[in-house]
N, C-alpha and C positions, 0 to 999 in steps of 0.2 A: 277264297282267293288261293291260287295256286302258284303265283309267282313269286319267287324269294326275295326279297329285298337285297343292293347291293351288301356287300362287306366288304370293310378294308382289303382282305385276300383280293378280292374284284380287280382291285385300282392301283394298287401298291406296286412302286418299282421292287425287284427282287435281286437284281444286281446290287448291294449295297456298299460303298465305299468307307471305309472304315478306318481306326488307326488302334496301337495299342497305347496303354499308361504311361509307356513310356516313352512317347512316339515325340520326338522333338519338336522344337515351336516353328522351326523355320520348314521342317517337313511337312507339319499340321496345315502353315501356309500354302507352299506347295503343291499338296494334295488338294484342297480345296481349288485354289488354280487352274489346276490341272483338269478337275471332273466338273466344273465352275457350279459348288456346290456352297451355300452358306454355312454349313454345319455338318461334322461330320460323328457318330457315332463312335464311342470310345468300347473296345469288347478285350475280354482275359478270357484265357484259359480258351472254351468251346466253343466261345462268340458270343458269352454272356453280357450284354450290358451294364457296364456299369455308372457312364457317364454320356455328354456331349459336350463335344466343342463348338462352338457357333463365333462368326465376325466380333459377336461383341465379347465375347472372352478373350480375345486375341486383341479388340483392342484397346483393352484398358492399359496394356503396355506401352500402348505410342501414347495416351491421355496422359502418363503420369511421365511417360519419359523422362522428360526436363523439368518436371513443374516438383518442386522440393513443398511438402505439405506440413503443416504444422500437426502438434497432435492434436487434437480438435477433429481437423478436418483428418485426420487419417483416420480416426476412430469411426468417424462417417461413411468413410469408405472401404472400411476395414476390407468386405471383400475383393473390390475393384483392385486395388492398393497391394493388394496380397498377390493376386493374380498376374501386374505386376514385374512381381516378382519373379514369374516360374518359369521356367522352360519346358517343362512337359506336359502331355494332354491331361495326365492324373492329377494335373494341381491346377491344370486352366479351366479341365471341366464344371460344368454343371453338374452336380449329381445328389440327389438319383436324377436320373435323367427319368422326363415326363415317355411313359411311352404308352404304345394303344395295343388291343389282342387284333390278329388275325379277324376274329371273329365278329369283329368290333361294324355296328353299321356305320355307314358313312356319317349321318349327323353324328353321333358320339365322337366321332375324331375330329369331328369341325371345333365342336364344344370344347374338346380340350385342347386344339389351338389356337381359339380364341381366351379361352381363362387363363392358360400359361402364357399368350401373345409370343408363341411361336410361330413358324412358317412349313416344319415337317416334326414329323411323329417317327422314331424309330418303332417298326414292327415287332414284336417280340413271342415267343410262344411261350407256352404254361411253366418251360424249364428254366425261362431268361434269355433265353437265345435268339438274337435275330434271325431273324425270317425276312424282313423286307424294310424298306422306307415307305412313308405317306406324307405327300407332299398337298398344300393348296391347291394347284395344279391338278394332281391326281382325282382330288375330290371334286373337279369338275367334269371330267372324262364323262362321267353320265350325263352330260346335257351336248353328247358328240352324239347321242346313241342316234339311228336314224329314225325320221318319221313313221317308215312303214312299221317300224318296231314298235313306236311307243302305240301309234293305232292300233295295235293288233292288240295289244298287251289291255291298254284301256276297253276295247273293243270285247273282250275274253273272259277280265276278269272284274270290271266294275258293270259293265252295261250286261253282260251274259250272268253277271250273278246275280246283281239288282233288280233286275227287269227282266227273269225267263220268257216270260209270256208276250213279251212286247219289241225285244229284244234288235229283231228286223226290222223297226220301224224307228230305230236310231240309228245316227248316222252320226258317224265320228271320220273328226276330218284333222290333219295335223300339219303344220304349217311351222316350218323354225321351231321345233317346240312348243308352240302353241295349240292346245289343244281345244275344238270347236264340238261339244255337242246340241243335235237339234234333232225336232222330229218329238214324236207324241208317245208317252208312256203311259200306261194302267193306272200305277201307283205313284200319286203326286207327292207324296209324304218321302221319298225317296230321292227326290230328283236333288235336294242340297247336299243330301251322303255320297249320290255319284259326284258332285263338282267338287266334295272335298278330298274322294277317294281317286280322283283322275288325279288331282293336283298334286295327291301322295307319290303317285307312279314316278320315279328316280328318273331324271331327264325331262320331266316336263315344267316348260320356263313358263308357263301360265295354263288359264283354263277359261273360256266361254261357256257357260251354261241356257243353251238354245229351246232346251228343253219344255215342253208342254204338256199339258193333263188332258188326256182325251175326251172327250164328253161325255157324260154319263147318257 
């Protein structure tokens, strides 16, 4: 195979909207607003990450507004409660804030914001420093890629590797995403490796395997 698989680098916004520690609550608002962003990266000093502020730190301050809590329940809530309380990013945030490498393939960043039940990844390189944003969004970009791409790619490096010898007598056809192979191969012991190694190929929303064993 000679194709690199996506990485976050690929997909990632690079423009990143950011605040500092001591960036106030009603500017945190504002800025979010303003870029109509859920959450925004909290960075000191070179742009190292140290936290995030997201909707739901911001709004545990309208939940407890009004509502006077026994201790009991404050202890339950101890961090919501606290949060509260603060006016700046460095005491609304989350931290450490969950983040992903540059280098990171696409499913690894899916993984971690699904286990964290986030909706974006601040980027970060080996020093701490953002590099970029990765959004859900982002991580779909590869299923825009176009048809003649994905054929070409599946056409090159699953059918042209698997099947040297046969190679022209398959036929790859791609549709929305959908990838259709047919036509007769040498080596029948191969043909479920190529339908699970097209279905690998970043961008493709399914796979037809058409595929047949020539007759001995």
């Amino acid at each position: 195979m000679t194709t690199q698989p996506f990485t976050v680098a690929d997909v990632m916004t690079k423009k990143v909207v950011a605040v500092l520690p001591g960036a106030e609550f009603k500017e945190i608002v504002a800025t979010m607003e303003r870029w109509k962003v859920t959450a925004v990266p909290v960075v000191e000093g070179e742009g190292r990450v140290v936290g995030v502020v997201s909707e739901a730190d911001l709004l545990a301050k309208e939940e407890f507004h009004d509502h006077r809590l026994g201790f009991v329940e404050q202890l339950r809530h101890l961090e919501a409660t606290a949060k509260a309380g603060s006016r700046r990013a460095g005491d609304l945030m989350t931290s450490p804030a969950v983040t992903v490498a540059p280098e990171a393939s696409l499913p690894r960043a899916a993984r971690l914001m699904a286990a964290h039940r986030v909706k974006r990844l601040p980027v970060v390189g080996a020093d701490g420093t953002i590099q970029g944003i990765v959004s859900r969004s982002d991580l779909l970009k590869v299923f825009l890629r176009p048809d003649d791409d994905l054929a070409a790619e599946v056409r090159d490096d699953v059918v042209g590797h698997l099947f040297p010898l046969s190679r022209h007598q398959v036929d790859v056809h791609v549709d929305g995403g959908v990838v259709t192979l047919s036509g007769e191969v040498h080596d029948s012991t191969r043909i479920a490796l190529a339908e699970r190694l097209a279905r690998a190929v970043e961008g493709v929303v399914d796979v037809r395997c058409e595929l047949t064993a020539q007759a001995a």
